[in-house]
DSSP file (Angstrom, degrees, kcal/mol; ACC not computed):
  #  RESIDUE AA STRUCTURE BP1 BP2  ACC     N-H-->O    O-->H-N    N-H-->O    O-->H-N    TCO  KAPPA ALPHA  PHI   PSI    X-CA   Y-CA   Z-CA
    1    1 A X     >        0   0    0      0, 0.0     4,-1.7     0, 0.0     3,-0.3   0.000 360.0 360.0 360.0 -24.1   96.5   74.3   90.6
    2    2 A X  H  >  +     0   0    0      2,-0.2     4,-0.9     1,-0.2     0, 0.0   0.790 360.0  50.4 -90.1 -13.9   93.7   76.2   88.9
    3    3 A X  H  > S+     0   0    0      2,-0.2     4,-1.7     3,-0.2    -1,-0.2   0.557 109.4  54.5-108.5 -13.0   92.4   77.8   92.3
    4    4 A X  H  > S+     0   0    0     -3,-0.3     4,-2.9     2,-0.2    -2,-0.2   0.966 110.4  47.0 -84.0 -54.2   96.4   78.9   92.8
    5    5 A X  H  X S+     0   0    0     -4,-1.7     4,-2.6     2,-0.2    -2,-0.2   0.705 113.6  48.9 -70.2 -31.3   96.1   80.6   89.3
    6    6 A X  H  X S+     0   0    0     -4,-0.9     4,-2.8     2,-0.2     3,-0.3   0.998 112.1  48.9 -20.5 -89.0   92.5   82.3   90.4
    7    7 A X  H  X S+     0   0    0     -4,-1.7     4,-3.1     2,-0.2    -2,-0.2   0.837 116.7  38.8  -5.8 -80.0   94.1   83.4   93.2
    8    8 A X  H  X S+     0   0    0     -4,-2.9     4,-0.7     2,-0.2    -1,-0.2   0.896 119.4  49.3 -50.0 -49.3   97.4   84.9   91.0
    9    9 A X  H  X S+     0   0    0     -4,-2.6     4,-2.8    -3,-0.3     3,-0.4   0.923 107.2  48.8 -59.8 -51.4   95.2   86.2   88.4
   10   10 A X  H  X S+     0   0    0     -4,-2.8     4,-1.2     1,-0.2    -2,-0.2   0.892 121.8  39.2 -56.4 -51.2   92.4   88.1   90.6
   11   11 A X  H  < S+     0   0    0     -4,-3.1   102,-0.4     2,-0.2    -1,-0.2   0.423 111.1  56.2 -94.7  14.3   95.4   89.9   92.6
   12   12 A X  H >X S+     0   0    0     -4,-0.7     4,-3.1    -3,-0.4     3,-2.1   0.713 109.5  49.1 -67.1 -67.4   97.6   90.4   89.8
   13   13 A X  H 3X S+     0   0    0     -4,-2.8     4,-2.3     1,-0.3     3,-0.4   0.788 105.5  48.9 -61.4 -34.4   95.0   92.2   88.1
   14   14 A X  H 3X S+     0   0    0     -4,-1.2     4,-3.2     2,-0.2    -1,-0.3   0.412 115.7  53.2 -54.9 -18.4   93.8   94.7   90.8
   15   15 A X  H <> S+     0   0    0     -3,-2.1     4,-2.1     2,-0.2    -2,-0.2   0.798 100.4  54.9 -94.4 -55.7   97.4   95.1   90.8
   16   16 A X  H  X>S+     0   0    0     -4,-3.1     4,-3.6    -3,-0.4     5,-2.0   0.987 118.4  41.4 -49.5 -79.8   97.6   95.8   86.9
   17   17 A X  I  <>S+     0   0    0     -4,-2.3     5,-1.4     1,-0.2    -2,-0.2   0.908 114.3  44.6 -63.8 -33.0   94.9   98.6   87.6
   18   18 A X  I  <5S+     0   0    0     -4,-3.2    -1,-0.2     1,-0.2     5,-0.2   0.813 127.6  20.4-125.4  40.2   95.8   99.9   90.1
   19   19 A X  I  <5S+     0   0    0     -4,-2.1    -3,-0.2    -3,-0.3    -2,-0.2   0.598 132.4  25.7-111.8  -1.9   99.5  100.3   89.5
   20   20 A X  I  X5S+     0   0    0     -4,-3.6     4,-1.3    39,-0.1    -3,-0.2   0.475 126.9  41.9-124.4 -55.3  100.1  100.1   86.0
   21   21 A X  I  ><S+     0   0    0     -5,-2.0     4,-2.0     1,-0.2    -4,-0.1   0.845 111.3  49.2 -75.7 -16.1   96.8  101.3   84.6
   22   22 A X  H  ><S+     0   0    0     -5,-1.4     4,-1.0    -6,-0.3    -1,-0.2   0.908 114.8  42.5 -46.5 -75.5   95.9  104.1   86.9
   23   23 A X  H >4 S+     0   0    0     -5,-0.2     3,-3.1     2,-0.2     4,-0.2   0.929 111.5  56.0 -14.0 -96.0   98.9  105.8   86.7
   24   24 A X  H >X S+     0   0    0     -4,-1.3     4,-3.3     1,-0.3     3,-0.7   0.683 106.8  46.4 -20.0 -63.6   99.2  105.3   83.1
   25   25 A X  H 3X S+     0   0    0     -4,-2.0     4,-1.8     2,-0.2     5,-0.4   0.696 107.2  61.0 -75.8 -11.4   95.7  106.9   81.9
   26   26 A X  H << S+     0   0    0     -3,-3.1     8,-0.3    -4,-1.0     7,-0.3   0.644 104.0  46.6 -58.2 -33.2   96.5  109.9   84.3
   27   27 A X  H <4 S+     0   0    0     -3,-0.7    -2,-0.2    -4,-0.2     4,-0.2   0.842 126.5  34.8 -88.8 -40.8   99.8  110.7   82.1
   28   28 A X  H  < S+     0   0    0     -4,-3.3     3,-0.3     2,-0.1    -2,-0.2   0.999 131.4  22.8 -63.8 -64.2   97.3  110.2   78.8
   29   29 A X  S  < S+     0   0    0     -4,-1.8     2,-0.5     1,-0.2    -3,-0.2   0.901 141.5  14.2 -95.3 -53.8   94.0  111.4   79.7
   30   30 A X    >   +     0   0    0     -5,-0.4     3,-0.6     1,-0.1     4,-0.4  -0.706  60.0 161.4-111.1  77.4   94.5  114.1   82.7
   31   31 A X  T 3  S+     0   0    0     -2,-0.5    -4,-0.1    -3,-0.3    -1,-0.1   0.346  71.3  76.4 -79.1  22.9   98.6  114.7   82.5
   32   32 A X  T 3  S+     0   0    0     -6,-0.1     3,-0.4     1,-0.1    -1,-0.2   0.772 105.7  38.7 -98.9 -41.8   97.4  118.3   84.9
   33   33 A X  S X  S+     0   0    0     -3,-0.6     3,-0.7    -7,-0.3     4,-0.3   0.299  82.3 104.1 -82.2  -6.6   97.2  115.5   87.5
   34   34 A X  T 3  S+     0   0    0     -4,-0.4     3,-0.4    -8,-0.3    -1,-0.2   0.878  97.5  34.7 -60.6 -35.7  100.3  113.3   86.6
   35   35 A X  T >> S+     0   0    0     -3,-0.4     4,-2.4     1,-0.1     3,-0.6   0.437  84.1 103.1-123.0  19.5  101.9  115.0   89.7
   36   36 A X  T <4 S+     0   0    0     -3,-0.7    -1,-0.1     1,-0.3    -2,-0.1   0.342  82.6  47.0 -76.9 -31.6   99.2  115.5   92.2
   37   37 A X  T 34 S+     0   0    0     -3,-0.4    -1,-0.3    -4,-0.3    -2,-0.1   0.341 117.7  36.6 -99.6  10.5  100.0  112.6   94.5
   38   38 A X  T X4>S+     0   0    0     -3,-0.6     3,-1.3     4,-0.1     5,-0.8   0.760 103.5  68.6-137.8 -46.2  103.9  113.0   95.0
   39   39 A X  T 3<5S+     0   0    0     -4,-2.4    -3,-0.1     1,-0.3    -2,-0.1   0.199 100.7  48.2 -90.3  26.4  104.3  117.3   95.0
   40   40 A X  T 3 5S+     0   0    0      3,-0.0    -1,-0.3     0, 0.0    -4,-0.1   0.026 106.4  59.2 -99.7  16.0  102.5  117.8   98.5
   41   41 A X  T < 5S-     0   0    0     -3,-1.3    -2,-0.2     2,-0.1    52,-0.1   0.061 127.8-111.6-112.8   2.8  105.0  114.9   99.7
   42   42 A X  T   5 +     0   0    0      1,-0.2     2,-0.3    51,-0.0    -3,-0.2   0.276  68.5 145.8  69.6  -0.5  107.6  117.5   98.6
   43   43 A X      < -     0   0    0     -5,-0.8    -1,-0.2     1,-0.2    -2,-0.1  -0.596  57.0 -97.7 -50.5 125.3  108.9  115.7   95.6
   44   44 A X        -     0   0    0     -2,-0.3     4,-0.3     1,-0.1    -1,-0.2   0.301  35.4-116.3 -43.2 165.9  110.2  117.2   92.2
   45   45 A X  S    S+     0   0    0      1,-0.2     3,-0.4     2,-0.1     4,-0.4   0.708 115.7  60.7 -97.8 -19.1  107.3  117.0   89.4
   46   46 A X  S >> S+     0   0    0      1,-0.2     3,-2.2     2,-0.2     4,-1.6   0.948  92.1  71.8 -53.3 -41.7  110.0  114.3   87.2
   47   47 A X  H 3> S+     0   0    0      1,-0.3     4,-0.7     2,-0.2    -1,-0.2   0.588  95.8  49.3 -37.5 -30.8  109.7  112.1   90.3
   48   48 A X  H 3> S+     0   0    0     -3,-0.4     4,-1.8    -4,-0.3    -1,-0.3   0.801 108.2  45.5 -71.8 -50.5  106.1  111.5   89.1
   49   49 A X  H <> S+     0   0    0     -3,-2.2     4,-1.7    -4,-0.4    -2,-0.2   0.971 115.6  51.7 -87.5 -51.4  106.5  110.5   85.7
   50   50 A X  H  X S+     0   0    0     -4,-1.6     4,-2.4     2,-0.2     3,-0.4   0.890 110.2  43.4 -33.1 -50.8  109.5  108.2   86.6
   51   51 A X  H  X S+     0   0    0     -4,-0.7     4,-2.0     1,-0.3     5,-0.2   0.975 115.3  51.1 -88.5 -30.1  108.0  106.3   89.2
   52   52 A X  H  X S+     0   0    0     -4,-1.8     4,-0.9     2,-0.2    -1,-0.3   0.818 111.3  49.0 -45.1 -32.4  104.8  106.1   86.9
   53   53 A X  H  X S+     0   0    0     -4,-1.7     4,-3.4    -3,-0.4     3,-0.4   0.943 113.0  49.3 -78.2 -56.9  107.2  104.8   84.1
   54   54 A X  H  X>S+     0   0    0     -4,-2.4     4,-2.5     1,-0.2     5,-0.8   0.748 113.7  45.5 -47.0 -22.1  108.7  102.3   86.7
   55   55 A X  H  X5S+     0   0    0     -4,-2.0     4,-0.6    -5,-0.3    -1,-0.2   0.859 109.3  52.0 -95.7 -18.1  105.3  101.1   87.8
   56   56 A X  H  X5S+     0   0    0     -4,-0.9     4,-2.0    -3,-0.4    -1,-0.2   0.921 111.4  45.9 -92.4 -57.9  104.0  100.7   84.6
   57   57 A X  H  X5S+     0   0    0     -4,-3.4     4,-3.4     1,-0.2    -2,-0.2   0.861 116.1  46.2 -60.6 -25.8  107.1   98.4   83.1
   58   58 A X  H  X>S+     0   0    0     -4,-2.5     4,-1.9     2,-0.2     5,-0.5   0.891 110.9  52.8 -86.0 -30.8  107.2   96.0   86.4
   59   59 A X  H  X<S+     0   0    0     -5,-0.8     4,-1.5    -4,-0.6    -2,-0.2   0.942 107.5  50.4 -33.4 -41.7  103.4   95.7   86.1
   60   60 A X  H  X5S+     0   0    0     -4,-2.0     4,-2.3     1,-0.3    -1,-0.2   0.933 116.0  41.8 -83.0 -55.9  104.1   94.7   82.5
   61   61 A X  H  <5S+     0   0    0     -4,-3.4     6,-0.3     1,-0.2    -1,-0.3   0.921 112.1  55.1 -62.8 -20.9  106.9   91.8   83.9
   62   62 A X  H  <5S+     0   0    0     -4,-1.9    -2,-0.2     1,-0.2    -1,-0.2   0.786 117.6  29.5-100.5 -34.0  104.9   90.6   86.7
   63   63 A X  H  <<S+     0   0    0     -4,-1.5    -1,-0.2    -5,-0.5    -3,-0.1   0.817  98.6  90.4 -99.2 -29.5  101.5   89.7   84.7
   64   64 A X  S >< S-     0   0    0     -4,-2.3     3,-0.8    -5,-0.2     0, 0.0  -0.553  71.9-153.6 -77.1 130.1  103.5   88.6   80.9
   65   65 A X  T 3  S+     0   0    0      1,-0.2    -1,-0.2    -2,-0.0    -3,-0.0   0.513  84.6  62.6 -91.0   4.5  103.9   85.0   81.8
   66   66 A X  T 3  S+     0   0    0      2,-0.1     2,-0.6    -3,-0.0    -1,-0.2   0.236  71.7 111.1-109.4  30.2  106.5   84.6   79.8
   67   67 A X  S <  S-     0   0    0     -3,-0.8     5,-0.2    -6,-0.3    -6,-0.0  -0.729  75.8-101.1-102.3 123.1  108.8   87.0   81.5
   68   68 A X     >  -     0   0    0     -2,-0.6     4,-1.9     1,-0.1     5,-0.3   0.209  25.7-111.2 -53.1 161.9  111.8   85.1   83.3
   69   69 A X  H  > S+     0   0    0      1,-0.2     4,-0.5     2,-0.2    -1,-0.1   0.869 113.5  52.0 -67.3 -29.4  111.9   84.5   86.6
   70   70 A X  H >4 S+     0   0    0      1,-0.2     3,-0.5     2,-0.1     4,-0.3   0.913 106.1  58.5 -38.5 -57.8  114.7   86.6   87.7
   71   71 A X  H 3> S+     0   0    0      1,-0.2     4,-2.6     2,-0.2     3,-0.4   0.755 109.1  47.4 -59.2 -39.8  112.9   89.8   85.8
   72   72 A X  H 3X S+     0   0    0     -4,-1.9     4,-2.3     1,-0.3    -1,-0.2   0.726 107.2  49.7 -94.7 -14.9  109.8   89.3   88.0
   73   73 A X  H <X S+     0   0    0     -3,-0.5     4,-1.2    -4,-0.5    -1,-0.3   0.622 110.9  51.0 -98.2   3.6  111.2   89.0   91.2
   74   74 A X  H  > S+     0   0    0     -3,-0.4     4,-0.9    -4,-0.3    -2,-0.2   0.927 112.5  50.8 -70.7 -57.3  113.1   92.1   90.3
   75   75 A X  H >X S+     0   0    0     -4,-2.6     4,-2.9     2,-0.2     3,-1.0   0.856 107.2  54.1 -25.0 -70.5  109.6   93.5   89.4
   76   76 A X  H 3X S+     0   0    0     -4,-2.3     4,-0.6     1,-0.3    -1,-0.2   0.925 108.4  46.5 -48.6 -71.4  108.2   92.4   92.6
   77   77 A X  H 3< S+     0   0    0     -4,-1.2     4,-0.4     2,-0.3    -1,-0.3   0.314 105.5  53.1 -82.3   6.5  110.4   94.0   94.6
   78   78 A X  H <X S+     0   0    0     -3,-1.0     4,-3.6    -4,-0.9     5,-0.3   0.782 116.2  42.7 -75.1 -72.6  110.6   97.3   93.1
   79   79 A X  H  < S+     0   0    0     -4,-2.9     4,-0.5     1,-0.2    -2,-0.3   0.564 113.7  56.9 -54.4   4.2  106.6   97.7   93.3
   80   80 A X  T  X S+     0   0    0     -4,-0.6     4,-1.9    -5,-0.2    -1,-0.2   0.738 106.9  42.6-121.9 -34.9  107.1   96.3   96.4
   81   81 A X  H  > S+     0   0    0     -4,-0.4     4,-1.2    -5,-0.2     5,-0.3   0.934 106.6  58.5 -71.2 -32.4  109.5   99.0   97.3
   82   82 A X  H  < S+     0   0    0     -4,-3.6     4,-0.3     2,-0.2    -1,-0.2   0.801 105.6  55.3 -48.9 -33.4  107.5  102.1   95.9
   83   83 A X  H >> S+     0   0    0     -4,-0.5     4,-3.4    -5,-0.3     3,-0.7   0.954 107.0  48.5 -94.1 -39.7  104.5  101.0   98.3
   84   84 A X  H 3X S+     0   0    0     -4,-1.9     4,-1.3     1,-0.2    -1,-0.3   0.719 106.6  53.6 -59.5 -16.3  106.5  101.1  101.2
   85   85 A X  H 3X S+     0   0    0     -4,-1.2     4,-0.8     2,-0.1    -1,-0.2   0.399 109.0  57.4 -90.0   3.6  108.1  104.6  100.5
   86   86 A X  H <> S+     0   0    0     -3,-0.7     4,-1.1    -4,-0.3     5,-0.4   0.706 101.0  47.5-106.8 -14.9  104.8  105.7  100.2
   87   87 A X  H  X S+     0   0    0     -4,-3.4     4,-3.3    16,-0.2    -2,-0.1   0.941 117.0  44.3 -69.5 -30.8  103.6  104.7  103.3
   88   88 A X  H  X S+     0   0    0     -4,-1.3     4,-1.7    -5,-0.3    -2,-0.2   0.790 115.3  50.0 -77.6  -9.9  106.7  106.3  105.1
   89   89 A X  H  X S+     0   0    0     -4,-0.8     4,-2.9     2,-0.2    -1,-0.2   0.825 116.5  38.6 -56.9 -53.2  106.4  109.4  103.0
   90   90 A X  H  <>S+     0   0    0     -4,-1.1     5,-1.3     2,-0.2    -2,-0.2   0.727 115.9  56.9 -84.5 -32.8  102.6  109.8  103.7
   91   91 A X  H  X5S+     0   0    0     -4,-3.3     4,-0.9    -5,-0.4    -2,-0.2   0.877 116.8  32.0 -56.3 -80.3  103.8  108.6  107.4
   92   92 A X  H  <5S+     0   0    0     -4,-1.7    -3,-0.2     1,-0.2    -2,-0.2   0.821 128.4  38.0 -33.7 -84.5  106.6  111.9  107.8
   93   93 A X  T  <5S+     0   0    0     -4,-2.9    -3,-0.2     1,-0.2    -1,-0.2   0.775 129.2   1.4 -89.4 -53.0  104.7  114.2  105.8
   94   94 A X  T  45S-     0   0    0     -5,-0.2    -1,-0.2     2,-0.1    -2,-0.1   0.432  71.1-151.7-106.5   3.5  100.8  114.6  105.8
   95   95 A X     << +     0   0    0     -5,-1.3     2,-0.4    -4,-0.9    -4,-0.1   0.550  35.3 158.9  54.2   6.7  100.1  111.9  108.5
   96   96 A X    >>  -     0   0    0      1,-0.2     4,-2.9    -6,-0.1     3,-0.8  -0.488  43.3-144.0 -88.9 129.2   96.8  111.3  107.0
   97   97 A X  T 34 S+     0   0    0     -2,-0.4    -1,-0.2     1,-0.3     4,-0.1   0.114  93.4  58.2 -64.0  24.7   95.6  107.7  108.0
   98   98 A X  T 3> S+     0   0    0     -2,-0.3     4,-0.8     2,-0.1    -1,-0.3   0.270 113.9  34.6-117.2 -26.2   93.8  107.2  104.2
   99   99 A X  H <> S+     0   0    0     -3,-0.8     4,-0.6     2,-0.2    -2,-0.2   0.792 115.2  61.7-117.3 -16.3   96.8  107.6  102.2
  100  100 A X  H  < S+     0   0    0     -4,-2.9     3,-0.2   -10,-0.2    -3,-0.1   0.992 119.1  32.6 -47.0 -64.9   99.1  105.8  105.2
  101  101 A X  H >4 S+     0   0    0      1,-0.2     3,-0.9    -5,-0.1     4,-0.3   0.478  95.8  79.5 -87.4  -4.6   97.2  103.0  104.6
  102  102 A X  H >X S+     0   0    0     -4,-0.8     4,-3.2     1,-0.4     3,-1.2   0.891 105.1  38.2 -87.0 -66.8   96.0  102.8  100.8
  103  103 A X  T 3< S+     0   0    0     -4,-0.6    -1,-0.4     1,-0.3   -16,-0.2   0.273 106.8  61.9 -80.7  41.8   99.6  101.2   99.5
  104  104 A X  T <> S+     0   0    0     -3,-0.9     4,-2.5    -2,-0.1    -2,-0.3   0.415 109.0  45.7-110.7 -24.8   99.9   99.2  102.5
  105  105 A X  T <4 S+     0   0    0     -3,-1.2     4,-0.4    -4,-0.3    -2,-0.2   0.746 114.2  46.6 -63.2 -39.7   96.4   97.6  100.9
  106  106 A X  T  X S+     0   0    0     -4,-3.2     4,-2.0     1,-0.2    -1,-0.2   0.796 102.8  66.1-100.9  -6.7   97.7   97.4   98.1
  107  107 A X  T >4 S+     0   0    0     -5,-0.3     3,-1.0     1,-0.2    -2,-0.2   0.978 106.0  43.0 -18.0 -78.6  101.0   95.9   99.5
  108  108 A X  T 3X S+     0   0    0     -4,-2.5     4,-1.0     1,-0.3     3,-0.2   0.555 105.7  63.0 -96.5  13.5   99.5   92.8  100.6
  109  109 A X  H 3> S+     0   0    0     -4,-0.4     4,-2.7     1,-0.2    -1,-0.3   0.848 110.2  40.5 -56.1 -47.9   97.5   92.6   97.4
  110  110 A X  H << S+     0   0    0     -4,-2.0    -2,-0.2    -3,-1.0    -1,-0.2   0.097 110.7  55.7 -90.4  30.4  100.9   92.3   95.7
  111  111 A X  H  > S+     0   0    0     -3,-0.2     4,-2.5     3,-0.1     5,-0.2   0.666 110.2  50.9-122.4 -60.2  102.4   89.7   98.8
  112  112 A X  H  X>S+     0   0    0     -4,-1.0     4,-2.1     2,-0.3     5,-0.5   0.942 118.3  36.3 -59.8 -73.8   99.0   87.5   97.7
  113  113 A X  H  X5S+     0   0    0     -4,-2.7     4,-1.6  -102,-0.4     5,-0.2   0.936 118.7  48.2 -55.0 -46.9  100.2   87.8   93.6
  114  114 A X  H  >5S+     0   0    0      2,-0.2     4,-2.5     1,-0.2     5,-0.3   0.965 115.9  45.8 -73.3 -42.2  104.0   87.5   94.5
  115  115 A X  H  X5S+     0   0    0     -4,-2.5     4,-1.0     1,-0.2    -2,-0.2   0.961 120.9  38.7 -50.7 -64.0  103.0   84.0   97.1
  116  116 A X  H  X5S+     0   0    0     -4,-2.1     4,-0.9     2,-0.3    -1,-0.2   0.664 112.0  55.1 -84.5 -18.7  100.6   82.2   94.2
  117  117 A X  H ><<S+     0   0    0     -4,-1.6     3,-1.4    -5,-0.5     4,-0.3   0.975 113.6  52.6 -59.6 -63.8  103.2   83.3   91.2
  118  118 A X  H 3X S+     0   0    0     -4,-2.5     4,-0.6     1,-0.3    -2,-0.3   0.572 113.2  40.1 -60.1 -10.1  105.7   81.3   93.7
  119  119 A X  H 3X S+     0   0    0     -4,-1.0     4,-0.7    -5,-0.3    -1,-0.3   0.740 107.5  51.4-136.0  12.7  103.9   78.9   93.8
  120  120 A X  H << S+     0   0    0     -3,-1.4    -2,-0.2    -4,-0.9     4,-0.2   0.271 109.4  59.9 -73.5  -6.9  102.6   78.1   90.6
  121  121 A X  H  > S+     0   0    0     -4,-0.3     4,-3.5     2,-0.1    -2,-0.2   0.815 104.9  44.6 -89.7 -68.8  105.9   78.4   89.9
  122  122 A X  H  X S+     0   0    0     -4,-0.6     4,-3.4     2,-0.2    -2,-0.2   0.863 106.7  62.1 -46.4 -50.4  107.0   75.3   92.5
  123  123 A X  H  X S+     0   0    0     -4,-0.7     4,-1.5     2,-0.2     5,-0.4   0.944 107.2  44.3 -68.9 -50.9  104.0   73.2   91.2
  124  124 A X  H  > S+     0   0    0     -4,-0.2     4,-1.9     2,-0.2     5,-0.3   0.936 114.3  44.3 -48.7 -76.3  105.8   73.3   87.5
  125  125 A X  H  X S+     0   0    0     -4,-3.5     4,-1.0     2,-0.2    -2,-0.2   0.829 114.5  57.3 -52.9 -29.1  109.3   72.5   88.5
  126  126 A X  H >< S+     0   0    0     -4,-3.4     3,-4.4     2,-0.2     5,-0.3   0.934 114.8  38.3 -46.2 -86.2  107.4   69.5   91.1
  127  127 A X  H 3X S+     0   0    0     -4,-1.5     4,-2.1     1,-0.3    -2,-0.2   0.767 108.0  62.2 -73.1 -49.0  105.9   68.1   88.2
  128  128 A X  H 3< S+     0   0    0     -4,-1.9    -1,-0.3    -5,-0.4    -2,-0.2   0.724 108.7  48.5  -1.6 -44.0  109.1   68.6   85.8
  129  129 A X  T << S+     0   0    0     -3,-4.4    -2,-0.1    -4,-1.0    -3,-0.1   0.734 106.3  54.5 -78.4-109.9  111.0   66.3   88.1
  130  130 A X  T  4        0   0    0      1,-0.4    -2,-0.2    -2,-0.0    -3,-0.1   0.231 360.0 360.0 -11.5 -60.7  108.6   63.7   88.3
  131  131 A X     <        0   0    0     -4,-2.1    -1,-0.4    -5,-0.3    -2,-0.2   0.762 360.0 360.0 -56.4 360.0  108.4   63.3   85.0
């Protein structure tokens, strides 16, 4: 159990930075840049601060452990969709094989958090029955 919560924790956090905090300190500290990755993909300059807004509040359910379990797999699959419209985005529009492949990295970072959640998850409700 402790090496599934390693696991969860180490790609949760890489996850935390660099989808919730990344963002996040671009809209504080450089907001010049807040829309830098999304208007040469042809997308409106709100688009930015929205998905940033999204990314930052499922970060926030996916790592608070005390977030229900519904809420996180909602979570999950929201971040889960944003990194797949940005590979096909970066696929259609600037073809460049660095930014194709960059959320697809960070994809199966978040496939690794979303597996070990689930099953830290499984390991409770096991040992709930037993008792």
């Amino acid at each position: 159990m402790k090496k599934y919560k390693i696991i969860f924790w180490v790609a949760t956090t890489i996850i935390i930075l660099m989808e919730g905090v990344m963002p996040l300190s671009t809209v504080i500290f450089a907001p010049e840049y807040v829309n830098a990755g999304t208007k040469p993909l042809g997308y409106p300059d709100y688009f930015a601060y929205t998905l940033i807004i999204c990314k930052v509040l499922g970060v926030l359910a996916i790592s608070y452990p005390k977030t229900p379990e519904k809420l996180k797999e909602w979570a999950y699959a929201g971040l889960t969709f944003n990194l797949i419209f940005a590979f096909i985005s970066h696929a259609c529009v600037d073809k460049n094989i660095g930014f194709m492949l960059m959320p697809l990295v960070v994809l199966a970072i978040l496939a690794v958090s979303y597996a070990y959640n689930d099953k830290i998850q499984s390991y409770g409700q096991n040992r709930l029955s037993v008792n």
